[in-house]
N, C-alpha and C positions, 0 to 999 in steps of 0.2 A: 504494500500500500504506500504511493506517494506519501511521500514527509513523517514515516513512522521512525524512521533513525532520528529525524529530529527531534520527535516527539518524546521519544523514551531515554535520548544523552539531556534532554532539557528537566525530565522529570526524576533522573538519577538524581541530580544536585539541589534538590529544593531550595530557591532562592537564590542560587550560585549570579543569574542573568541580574536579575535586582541587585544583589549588592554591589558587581561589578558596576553595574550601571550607574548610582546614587554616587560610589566611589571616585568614578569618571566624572559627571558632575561636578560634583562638587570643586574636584581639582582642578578642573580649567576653567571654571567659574572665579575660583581665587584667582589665577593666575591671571585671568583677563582682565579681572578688578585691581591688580596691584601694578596693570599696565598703565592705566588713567592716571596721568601727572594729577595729583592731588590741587594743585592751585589750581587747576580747572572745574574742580569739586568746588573749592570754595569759593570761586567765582559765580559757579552756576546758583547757592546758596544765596549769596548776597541779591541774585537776578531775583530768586524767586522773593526772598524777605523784601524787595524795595518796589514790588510790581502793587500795585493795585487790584487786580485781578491775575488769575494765573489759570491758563486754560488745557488740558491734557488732550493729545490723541495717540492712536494706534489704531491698525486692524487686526482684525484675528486675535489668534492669543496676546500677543503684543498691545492689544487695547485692553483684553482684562489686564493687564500690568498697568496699563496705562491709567482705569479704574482703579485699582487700587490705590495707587501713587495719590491718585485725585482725593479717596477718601481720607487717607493720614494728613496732606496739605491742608483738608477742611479738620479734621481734629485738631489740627496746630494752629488753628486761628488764621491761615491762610482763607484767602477769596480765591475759590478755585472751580473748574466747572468741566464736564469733558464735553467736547465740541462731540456735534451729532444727536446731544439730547436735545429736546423740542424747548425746554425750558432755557437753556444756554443761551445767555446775552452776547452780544458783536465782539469782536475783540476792536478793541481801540487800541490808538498810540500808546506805548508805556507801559504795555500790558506784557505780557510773556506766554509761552505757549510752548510746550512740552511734547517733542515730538519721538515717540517708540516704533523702529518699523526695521526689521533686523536687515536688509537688503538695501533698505533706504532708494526705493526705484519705485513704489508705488505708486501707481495712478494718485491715488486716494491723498495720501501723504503728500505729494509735489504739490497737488493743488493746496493744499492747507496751506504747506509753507510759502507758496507766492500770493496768498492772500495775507497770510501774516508780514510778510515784506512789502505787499504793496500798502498797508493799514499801518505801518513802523512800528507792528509791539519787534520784542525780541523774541527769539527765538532760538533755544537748546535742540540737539539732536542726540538724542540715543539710537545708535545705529552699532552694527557689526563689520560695516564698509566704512570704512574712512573716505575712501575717495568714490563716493556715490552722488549721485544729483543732490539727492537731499541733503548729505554733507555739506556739499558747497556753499549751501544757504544759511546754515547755522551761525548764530552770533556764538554760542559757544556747541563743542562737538564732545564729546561724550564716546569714545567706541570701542566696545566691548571687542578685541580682536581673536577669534577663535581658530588657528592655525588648520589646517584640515587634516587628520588623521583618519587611519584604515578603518579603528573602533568605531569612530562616529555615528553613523546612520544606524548602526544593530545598537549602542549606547545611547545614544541622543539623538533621534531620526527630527530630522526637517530644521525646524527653530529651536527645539530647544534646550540649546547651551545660551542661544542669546535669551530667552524669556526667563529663563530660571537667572541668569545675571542680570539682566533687566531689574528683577524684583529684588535684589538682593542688594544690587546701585541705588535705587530706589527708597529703598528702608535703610540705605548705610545716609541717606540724603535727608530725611526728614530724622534720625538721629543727630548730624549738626545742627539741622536747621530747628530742633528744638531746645540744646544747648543755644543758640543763637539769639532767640526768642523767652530764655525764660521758662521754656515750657515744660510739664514733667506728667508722665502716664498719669496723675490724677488730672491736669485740667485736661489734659486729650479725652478724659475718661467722659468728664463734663458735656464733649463737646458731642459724644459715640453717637449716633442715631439712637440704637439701642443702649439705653443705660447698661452698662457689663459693672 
């Protein structure tokens, strides 16, 4: 029967594919995170603390990261919104806008960021291309660089090494920027949707 050697060398090691995998993660997840000139960190920081408004996108999984990210910025006393929802105001000049798209080549994405450059908020990119369309546009660039290796796709198939460092950039980012503000897990607790 097709794929029954697979089946049975997968189901000898219980667990064996998971851990490698989580293992793998995780390490090039660090590795890409301790790539990112740190002054770039805290520049992107001060962007979001001095904006008025602060607006998040992504597609696919890269927009729930990108949701997420939106939800901790409104825990910390951030004005933050993600483009796409019906509720979401215009972005104006001044404003900032947070853009997650691991390939940095989407349709979707380029339009954002030529309407945010043609409106003059600023504009961050989280990307895994540095030298992508979308790159080019960034007032500040952010990229998570994940080298290509053989494990890849059978460990981390498609996006995600960049979505899992995404989230991980993400919360390493609303941990300064609540050191920066003052802020501590009780008033974020304050701010939760749901009281936790």
């Amino acid at each position: 029967m097709p794929g029954s050697d697979r089946a049975s060398s997968a189901s000898s090691t219980p667990g064996g594919v998971f851990q490698r995998a989580v293992d793998y993660i995780g390490v090039r997840v660090t590795e890409a995170i301790a790539r990112i000139d740190p002054a770039r960190v805290s520049r992107a920081v001060q962007m979001v603390q001095k904006a008025p408004q602060v607006f998040v996108y992504g597609a696919g999984r890269s927009g729930i990261i990108a949701r997420a990210f939106a939800m901790r910025l409104v825990q910390t006393g951030v004005t933050a919104y993600v483009i796409g929802e019906s509720v979401t105001p215009i972005v104006r000049k001044g404003d900032l806008v947070v853009i997650f798209s691991n390939r940095g080549e989407s349709q979707s994405s380029l339009q954002t960021a030529n309407i945010v450059r043609r409106e003059g908020a600023d504009l961050i990119v989280v990307t895994s291309r540095g030298n992508s369309k979308l790159s080019h546009a960034a007032n500040i660039l952010l990229e998570l660089d994940f080298p290509e290796e053989k494990d890849r796709p059978t460990l981390s198939p498609l996006g995600t090494l960049f979505e899992s460092g995404s989230l991980r950039l993400a919360d390493g980012i609303i941990a300064e920027l609540m050191q920066v503000r003052g802020e501590t897990e009780e008033s974020l607790r304050q701010r939760h949707a749901i009281m936790v």
